[in-house]
N, C-alpha and C positions, 0 to 999 in steps of 0.2 A: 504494500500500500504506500502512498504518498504522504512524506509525514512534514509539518510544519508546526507553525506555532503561529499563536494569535498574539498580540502585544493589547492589552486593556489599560494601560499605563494612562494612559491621556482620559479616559474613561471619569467621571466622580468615583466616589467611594460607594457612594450608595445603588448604583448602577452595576459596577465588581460585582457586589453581595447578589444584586438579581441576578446575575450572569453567571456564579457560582452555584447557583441554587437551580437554574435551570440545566447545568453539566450532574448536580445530584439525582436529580429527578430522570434523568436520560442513563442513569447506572456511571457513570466516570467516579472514576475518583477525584479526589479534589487536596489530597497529599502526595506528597514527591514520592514516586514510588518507579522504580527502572522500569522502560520499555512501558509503562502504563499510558493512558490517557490521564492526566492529572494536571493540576493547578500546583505554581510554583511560588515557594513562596520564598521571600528576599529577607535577607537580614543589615538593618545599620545601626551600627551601635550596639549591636546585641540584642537591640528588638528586635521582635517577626513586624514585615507587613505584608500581609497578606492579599491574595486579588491582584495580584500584580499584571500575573501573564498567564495564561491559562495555555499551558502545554497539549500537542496532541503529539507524543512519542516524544523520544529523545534528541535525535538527529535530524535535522529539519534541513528539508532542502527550498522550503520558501517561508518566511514570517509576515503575516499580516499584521497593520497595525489598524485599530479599530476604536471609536472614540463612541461610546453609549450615553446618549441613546439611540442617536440618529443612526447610528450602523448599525443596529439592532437586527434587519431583518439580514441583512450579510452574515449576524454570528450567529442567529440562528440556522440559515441554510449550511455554513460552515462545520455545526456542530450534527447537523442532520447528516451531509456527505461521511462525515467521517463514524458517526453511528451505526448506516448503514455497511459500512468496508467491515467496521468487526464482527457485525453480526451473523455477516455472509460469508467470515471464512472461515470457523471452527467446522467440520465436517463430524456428521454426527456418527456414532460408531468409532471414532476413532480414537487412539490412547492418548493424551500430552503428556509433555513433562515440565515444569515451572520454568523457566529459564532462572533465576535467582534464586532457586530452594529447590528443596526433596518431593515437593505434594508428585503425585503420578495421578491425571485421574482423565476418567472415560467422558467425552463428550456425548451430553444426547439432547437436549433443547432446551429453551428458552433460559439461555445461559448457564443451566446446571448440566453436573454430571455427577459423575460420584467413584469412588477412587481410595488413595492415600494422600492425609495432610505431611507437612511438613515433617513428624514426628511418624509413619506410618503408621497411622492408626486409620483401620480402616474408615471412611464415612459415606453413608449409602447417601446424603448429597453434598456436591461442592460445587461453588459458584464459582462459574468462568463467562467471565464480561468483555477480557480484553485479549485478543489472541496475540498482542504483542506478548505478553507477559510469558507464552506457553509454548514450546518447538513440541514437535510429532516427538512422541517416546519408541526407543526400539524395542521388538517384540524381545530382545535377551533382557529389558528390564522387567516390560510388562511380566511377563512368565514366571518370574524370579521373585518379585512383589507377591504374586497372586500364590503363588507354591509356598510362600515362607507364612502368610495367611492362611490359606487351606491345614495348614501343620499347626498354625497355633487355635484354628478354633477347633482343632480333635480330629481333621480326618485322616486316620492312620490306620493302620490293617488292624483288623478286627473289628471296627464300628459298622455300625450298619446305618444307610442314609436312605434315604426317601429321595429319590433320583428325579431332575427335573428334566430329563429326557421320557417322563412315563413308565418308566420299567419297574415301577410300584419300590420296594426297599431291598436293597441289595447290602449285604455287608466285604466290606473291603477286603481281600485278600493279598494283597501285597503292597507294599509302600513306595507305586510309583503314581506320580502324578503329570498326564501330559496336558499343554496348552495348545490349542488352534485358534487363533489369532483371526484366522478366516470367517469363524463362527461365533467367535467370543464366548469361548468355550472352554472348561478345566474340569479334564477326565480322569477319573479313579481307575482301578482294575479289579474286577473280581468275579472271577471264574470262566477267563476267556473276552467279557464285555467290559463294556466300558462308562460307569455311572456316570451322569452329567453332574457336579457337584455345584460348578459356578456358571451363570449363564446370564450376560448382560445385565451384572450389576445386583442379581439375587445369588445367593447362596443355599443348597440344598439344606433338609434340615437333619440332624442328628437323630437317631432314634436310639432315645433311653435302654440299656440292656438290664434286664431284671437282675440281680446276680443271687442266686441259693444261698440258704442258709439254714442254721441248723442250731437249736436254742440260743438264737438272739446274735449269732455268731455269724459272718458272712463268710463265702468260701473265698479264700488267697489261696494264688498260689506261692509256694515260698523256695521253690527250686527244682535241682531235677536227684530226681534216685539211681545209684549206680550208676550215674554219668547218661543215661538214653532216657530213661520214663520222669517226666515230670512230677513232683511232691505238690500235696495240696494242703489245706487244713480248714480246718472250723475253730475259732480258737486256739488251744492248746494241742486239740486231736489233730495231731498230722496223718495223711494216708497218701496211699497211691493213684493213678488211675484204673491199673489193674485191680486194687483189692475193692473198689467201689464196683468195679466190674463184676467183680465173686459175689460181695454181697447184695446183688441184684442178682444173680441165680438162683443164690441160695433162698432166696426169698419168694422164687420162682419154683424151684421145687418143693419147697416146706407147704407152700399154699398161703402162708401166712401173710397177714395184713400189714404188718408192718417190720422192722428190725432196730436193734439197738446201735447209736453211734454216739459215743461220748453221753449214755445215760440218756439220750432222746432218740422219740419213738419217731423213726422216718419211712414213710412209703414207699412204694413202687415209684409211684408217680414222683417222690421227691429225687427216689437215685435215678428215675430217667430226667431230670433236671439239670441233677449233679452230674451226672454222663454228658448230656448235651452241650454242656458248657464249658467242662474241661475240654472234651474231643475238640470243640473251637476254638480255643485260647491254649491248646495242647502242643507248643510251639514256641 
């Protein structure tokens, strides 16, 4: 775009204040800010005076100078030309990155998008007004943002997510996470396919795993036995995966309703619990 600067110097003071109030209402800024559309403001003596000159970008290859009120309708067409240049070049769909800070974030309209601020933290919206302020991000950042997010809200093998490609909830099987840029898209892996976890700006949901337990005690597991079969426990009762395995036979050929583990009465129904959970976390 074509960038310049207005001069309002010659202007009253009371005129500036309209002239600034009309750049607020149009979304500009109105503090010195790099590559922004902004208002500049002068120091002598150590005072600010403010309303000085009303910046459009940094580097100006022409300066108008304007005396309000009579040139009034010049700054308004002035400020209209240049409102319409930003609004028409963030392209929706597509990644920035700050030019003067960390934020990374997605454009999608009417000036918002939604992304990483400064400090990565995700924010489902962020306001972009000025596409001086923002160059195109490469997809090795975007990817790399979105993957170190995906890891910290918990999607890692073993969870299970309610997939926003429709494929109802699938639980993750391995801890690879791929990005297609084409699609605006961040896939899990599990069992061959590939769950939709991120998709323009939403994120898939987590789905709570019940975990067993057994008088007040939840099942951990706390190693492995003899170096190959994993150790579990309830409390203080440690066991194996195989010995839960036996005591759901035995419990199968006795006829019997229930069995004793650590002094509590457990079911059928509980050790196919206890089985089902360890066999998937058995790793």
């Amino acid at each position: 775009m074509k960038e310049f600067s207005i001069d309002l110097r010659a202007s009253a003071k009371g005129e500036r204040k309209k002239a600034v109030q009309y750049l607020r209402e149009r979304g500009f800024n109105v503090a010195r800010q790099k590559d922004c559309f902004c208002l500049e403001y002068l120091s002598n003596s150590g005072a600010e005076k403010p309303y000085d000159y009303a910046y459009f970008g940094m580097y100006f290859d022409e300066e108008t100078i304007l005396t309000l009120p009579q040139d009034w309708d010049k700054f308004v067409r002035i400020v209209g030309e240049g409102k319409d240049t930003v609004e028409n070049t963030f392209e929706e769909g597509r990644w920035y990155k700050l030019k003067d800070g960390n934020s990374l974030s997605c454009y999608s309209r009417d000036t918002k998008g939604y992304g990483f601020d400064h400090r990565g933290d995700w924010q489902d919206v962020m306001f972009m007004r000025h596409v001086n302020c923002w160059t195109p991000a490469t997809e090795a950042q975007v990817e790399k943002a979105l993957k170190k997010e995906a890891v910290k809200r918990g999607f890692v093998k073993g969870v299970t997510v309610k997939c926003l490609n429709d494929w109802g909830s699938l639980t993750i099987d391995q801890d690879i996470l791929s990005w297609y840029e084409i699609e605006g898209c961040l896939w899990a892996s599990c069992r061959g396919t590939s769950p939709c976890i991120f998709r323009n700006g939403k994120w898939a949901e987590i789905i709570e795993e019940e975990v067993p337990s057994v008088g007040g005690y939840k099942l951990e597991r706390v190693g492995r036995y003899s170096g190959s079969e994993c150790k579990w426990k309830f409390g203080c009762y440690a066991f194996t995966t195989s010995s839960v395995k036996r005591a759901r036979h035995l419990l199968k050929l006795t006829e019997a309703s229930s069995i004793k583990i650590n002094g509590h009465d457990v079911t059928k129904d509980d050790l196919d619990k206890i089985i089902n959970y360890i066999t998937k976390h058995n790793s």
